[in-house]
N, CA, C and O atoms as a GROMACS GRO file, in nm:
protein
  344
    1UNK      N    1  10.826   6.800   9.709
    1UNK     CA    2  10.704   6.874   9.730
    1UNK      C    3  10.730   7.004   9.804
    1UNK      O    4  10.657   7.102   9.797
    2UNK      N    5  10.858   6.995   9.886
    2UNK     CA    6  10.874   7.105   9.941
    2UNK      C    7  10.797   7.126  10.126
    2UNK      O    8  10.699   7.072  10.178
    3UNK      N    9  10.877   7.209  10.170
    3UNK     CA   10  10.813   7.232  10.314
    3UNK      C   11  10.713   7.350  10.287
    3UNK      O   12  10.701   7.436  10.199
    4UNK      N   13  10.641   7.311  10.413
    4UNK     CA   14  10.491   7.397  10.485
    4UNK      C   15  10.472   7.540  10.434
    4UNK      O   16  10.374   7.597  10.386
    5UNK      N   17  10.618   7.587  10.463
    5UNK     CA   18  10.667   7.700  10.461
    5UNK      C   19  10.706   7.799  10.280
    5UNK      O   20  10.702   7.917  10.248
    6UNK      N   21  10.742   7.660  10.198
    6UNK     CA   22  10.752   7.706  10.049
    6UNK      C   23  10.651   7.667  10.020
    6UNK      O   24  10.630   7.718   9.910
    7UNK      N   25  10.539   7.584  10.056
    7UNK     CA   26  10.365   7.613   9.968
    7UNK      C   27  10.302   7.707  10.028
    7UNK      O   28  10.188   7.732   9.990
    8UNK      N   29  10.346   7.768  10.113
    8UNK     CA   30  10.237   7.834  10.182
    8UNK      C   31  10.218   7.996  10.076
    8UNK      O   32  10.316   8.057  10.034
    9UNK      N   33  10.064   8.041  10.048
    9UNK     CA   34  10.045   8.186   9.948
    9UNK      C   35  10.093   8.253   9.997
    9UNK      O   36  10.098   8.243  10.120
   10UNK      N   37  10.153   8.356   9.934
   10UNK     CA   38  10.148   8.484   9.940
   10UNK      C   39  10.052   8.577   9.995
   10UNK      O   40  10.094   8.691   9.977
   11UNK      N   41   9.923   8.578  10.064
   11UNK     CA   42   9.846   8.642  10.077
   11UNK      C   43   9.821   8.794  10.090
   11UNK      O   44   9.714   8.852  10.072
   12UNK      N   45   9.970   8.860  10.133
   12UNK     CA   46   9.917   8.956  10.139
   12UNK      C   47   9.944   9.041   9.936
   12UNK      O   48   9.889   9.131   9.874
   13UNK      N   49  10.077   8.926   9.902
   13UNK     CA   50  10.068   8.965   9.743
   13UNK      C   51   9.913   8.969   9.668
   13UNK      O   52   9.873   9.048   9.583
   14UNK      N   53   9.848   8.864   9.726
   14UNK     CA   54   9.759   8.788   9.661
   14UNK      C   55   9.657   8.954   9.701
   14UNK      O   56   9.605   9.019   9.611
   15UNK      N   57   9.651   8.983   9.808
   15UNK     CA   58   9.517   9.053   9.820
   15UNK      C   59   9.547   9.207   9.786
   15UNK      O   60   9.459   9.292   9.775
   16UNK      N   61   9.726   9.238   9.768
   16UNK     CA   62   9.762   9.343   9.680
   16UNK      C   63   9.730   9.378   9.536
   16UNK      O   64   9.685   9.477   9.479
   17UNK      N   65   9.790   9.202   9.482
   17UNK     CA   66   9.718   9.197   9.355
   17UNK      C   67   9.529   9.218   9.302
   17UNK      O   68   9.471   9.246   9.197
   18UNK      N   69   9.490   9.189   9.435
   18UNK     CA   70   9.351   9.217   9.376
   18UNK      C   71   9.290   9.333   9.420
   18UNK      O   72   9.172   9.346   9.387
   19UNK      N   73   9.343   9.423   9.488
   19UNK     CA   74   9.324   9.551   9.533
   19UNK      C   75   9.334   9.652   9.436
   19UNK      O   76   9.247   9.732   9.402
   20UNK      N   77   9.500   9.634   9.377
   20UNK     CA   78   9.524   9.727   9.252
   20UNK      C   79   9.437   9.720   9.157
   20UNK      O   80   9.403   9.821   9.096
   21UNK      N   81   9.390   9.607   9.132
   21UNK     CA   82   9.302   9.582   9.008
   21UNK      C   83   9.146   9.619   8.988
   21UNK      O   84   9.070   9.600   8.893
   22UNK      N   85   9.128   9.678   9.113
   22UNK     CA   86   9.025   9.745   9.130
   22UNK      C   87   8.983   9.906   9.142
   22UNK      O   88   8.875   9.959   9.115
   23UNK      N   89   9.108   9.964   9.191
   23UNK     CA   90   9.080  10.116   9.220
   23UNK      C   91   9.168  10.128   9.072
   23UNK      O   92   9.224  10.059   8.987
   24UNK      N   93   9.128  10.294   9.116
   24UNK     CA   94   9.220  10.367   8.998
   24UNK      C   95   9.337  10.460   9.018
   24UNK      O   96   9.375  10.537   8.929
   25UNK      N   97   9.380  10.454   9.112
   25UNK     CA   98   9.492  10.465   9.164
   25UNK      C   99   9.594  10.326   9.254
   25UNK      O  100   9.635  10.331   9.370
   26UNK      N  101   9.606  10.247   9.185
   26UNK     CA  102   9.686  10.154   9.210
   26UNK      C  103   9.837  10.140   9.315
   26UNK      O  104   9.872  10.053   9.396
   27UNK      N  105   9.904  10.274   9.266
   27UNK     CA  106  10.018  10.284   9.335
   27UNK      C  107  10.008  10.352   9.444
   27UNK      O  108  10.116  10.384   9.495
   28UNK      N  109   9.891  10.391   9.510
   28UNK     CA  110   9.833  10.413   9.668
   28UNK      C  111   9.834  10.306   9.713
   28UNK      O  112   9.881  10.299   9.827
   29UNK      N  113   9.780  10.164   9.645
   29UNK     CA  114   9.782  10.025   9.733
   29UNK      C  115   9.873  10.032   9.874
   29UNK      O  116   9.986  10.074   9.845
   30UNK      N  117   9.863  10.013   9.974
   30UNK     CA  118   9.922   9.945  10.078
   30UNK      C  119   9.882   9.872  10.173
   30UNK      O  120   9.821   9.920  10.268
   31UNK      N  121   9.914   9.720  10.163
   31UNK     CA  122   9.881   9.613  10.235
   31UNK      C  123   9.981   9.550  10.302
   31UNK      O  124  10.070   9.481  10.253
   32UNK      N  125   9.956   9.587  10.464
   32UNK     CA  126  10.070   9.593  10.596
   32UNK      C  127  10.018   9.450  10.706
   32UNK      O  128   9.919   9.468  10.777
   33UNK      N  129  10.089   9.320  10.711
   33UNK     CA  130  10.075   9.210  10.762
   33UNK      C  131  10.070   9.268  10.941
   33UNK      O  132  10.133   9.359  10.994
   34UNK      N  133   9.991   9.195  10.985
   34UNK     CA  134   9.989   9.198  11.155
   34UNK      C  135  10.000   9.117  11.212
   34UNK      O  136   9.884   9.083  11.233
   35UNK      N  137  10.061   9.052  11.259
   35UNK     CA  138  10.050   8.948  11.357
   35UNK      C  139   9.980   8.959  11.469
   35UNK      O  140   9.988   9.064  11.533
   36UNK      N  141   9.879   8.831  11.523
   36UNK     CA  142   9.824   8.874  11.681
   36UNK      C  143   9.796   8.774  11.724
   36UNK      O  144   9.839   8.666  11.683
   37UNK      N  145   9.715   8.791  11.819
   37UNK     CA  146   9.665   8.646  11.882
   37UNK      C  147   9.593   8.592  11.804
   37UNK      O  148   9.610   8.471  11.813
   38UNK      N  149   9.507   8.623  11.716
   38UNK     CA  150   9.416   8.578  11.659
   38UNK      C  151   9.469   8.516  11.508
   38UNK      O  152   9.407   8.453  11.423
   39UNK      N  153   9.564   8.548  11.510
   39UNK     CA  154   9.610   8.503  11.359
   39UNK      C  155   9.683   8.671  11.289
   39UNK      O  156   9.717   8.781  11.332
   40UNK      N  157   9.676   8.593  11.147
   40UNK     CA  158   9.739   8.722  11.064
   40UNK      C  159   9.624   8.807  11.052
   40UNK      O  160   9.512   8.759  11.038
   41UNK      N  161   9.652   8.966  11.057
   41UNK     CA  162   9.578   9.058  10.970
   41UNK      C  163   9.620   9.135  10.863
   41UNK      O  164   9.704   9.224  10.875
   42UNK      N  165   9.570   9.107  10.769
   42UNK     CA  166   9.584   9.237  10.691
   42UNK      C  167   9.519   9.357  10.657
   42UNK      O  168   9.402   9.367  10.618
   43UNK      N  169   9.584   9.429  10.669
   43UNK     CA  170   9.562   9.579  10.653
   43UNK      C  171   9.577   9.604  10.537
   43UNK      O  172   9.680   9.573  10.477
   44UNK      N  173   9.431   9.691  10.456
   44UNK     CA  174   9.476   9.700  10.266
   44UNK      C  175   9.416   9.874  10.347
   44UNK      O  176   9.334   9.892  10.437
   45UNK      N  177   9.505   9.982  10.264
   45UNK     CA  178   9.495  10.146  10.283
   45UNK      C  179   9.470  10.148  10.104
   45UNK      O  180   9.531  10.062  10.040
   46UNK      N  181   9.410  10.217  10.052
   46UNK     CA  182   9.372  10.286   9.896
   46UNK      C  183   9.380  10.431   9.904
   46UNK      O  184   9.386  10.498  10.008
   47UNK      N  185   9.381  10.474   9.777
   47UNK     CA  186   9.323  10.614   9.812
   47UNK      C  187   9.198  10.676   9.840
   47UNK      O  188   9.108  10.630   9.769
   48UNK      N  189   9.155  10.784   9.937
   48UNK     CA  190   9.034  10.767   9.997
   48UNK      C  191   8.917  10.803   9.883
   48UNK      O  192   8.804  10.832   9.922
   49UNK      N  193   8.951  10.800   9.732
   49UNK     CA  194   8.866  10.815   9.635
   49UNK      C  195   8.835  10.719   9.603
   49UNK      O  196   8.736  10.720   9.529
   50UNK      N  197   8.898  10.579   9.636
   50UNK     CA  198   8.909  10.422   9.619
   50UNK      C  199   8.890  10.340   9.686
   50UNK      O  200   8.908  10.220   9.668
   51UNK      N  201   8.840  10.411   9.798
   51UNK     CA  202   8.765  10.356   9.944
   51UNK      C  203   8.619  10.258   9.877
   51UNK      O  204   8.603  10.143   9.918
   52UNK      N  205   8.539  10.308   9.792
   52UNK     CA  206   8.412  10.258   9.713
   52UNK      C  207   8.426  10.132   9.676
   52UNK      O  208   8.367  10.028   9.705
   53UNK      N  209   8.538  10.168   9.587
   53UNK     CA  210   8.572  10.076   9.492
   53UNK      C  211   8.630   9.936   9.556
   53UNK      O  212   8.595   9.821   9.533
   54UNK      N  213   8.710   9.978   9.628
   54UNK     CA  214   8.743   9.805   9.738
   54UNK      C  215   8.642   9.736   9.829
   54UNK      O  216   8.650   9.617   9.861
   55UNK      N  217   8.514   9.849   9.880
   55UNK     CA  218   8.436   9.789   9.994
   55UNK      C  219   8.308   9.750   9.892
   55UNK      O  220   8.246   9.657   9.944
   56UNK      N  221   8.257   9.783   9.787
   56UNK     CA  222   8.140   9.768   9.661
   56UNK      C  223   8.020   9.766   9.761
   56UNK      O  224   8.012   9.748   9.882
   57UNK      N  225   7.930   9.792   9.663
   57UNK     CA  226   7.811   9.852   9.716
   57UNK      C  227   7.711   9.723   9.802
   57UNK      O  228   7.663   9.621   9.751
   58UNK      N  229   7.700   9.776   9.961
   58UNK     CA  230   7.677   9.675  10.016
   58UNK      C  231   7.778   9.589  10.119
   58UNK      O  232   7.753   9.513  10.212
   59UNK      N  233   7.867   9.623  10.075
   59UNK     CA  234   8.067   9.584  10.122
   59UNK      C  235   8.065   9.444  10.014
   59UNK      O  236   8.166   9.375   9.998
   60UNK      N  237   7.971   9.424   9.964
   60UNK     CA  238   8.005   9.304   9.874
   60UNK      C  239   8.150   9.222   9.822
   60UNK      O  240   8.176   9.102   9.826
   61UNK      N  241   8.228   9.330   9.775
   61UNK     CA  242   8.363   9.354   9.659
   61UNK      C  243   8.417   9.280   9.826
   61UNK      O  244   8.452   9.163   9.835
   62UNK      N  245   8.413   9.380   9.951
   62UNK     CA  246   8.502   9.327  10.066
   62UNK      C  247   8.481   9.217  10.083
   62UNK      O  248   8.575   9.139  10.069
   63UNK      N  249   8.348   9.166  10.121
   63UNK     CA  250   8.325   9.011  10.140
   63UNK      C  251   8.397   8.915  10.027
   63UNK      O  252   8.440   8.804  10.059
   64UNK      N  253   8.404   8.953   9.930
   64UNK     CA  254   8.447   8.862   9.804
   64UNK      C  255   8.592   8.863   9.869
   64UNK      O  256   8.645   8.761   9.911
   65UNK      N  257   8.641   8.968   9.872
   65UNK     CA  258   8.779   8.993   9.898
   65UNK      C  259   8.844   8.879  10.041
   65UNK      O  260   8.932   8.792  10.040
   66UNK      N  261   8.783   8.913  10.118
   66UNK     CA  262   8.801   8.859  10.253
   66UNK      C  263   8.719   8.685  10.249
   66UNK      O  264   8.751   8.611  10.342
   67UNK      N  265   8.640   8.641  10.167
   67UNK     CA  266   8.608   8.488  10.107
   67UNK      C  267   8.694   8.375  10.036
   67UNK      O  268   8.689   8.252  10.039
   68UNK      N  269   8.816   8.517   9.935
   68UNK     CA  270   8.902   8.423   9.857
   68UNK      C  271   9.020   8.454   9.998
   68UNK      O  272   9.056   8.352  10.056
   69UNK      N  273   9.067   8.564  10.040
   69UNK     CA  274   9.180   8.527  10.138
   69UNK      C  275   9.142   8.382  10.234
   69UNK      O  276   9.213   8.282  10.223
   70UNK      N  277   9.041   8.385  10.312
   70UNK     CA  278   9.000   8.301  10.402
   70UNK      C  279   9.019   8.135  10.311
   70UNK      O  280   9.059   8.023  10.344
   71UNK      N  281   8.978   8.182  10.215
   71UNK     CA  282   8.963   8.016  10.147
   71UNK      C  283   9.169   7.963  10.167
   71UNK      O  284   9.222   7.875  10.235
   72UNK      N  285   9.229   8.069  10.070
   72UNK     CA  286   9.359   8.039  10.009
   72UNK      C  287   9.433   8.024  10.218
   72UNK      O  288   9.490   7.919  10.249
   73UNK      N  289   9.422   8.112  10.303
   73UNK     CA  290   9.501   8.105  10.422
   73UNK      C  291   9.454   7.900  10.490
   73UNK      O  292   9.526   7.813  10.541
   74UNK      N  293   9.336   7.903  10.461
   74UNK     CA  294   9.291   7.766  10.492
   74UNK      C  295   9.320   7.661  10.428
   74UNK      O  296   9.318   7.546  10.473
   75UNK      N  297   9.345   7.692  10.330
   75UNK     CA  298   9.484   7.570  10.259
   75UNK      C  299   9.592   7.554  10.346
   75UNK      O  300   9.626   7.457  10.413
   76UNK      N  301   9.644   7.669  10.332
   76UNK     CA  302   9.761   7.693  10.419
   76UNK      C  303   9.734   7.620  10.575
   76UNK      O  304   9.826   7.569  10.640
   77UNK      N  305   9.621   7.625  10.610
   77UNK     CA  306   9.606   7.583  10.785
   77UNK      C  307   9.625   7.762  10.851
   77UNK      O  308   9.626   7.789  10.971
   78UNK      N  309   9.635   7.836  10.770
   78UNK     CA  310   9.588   7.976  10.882
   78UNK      C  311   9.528   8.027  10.864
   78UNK      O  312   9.455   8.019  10.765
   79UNK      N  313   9.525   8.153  10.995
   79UNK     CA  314   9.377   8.221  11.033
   79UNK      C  315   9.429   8.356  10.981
   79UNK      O  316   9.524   8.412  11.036
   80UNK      N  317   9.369   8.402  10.881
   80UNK     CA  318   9.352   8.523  10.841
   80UNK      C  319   9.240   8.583  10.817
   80UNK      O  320   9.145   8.521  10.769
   81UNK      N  321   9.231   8.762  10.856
   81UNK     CA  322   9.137   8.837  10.820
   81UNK      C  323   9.221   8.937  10.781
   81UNK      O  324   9.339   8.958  10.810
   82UNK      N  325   9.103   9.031  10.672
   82UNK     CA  326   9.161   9.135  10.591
   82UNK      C  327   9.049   9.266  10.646
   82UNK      O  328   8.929   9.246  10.658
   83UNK      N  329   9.104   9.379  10.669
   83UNK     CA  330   9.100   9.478  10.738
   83UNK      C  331   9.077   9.575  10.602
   83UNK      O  332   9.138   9.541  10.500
   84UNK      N  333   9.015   9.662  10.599
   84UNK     CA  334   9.013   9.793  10.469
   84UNK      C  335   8.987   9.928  10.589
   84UNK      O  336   8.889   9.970  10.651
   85UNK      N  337   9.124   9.964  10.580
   85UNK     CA  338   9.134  10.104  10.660
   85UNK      C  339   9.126  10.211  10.570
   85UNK      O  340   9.131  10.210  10.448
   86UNK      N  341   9.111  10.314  10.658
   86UNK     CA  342   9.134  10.481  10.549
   86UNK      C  343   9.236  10.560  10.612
   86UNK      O  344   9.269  10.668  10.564
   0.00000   0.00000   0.00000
């Protein structure tokens, strides 16, 4: 079955992969892991024309975004939040 450590997601792949797939500039993506007291953060940067497009009207798209990380890190047993900087 493997250790803790080889099931555990990818998350910040995971929330790269769904970042690109949203703006239109894709190869701006950058999503930078943090460690803290509080757990992991991630940091997703777009281009600032693609700022819209990741937070959706309402921040909706973010909440979705930051609903599937939270679900997949809680499999795992960790505490993650996802950050959308400019």
């Amino acid at each position: 079955m493997g250790s803790p450590e080889e099931r555990r997601p990818d998350l910040r792949a995971l929330v790269e992969y769904v970042a690109r797939g949203l703006v239109d500039h894709p190869e701006a993506v950058e999503v930078r892991e943090v460690e803290g007291e509080r757990g992991l953060t991630l940091e997703v940067r777009v281009a600032p024309e693609d700022m819209g497009k990741v937070i959706g009207r309402g921040g909706r798209i973010a909440i979705a975004l930051r609903t599937v990380v939270r679900a997949a890190a809680g499999r795992a047993g960790r505490r993650v939040s996802v950050e959308i900087l400019r």
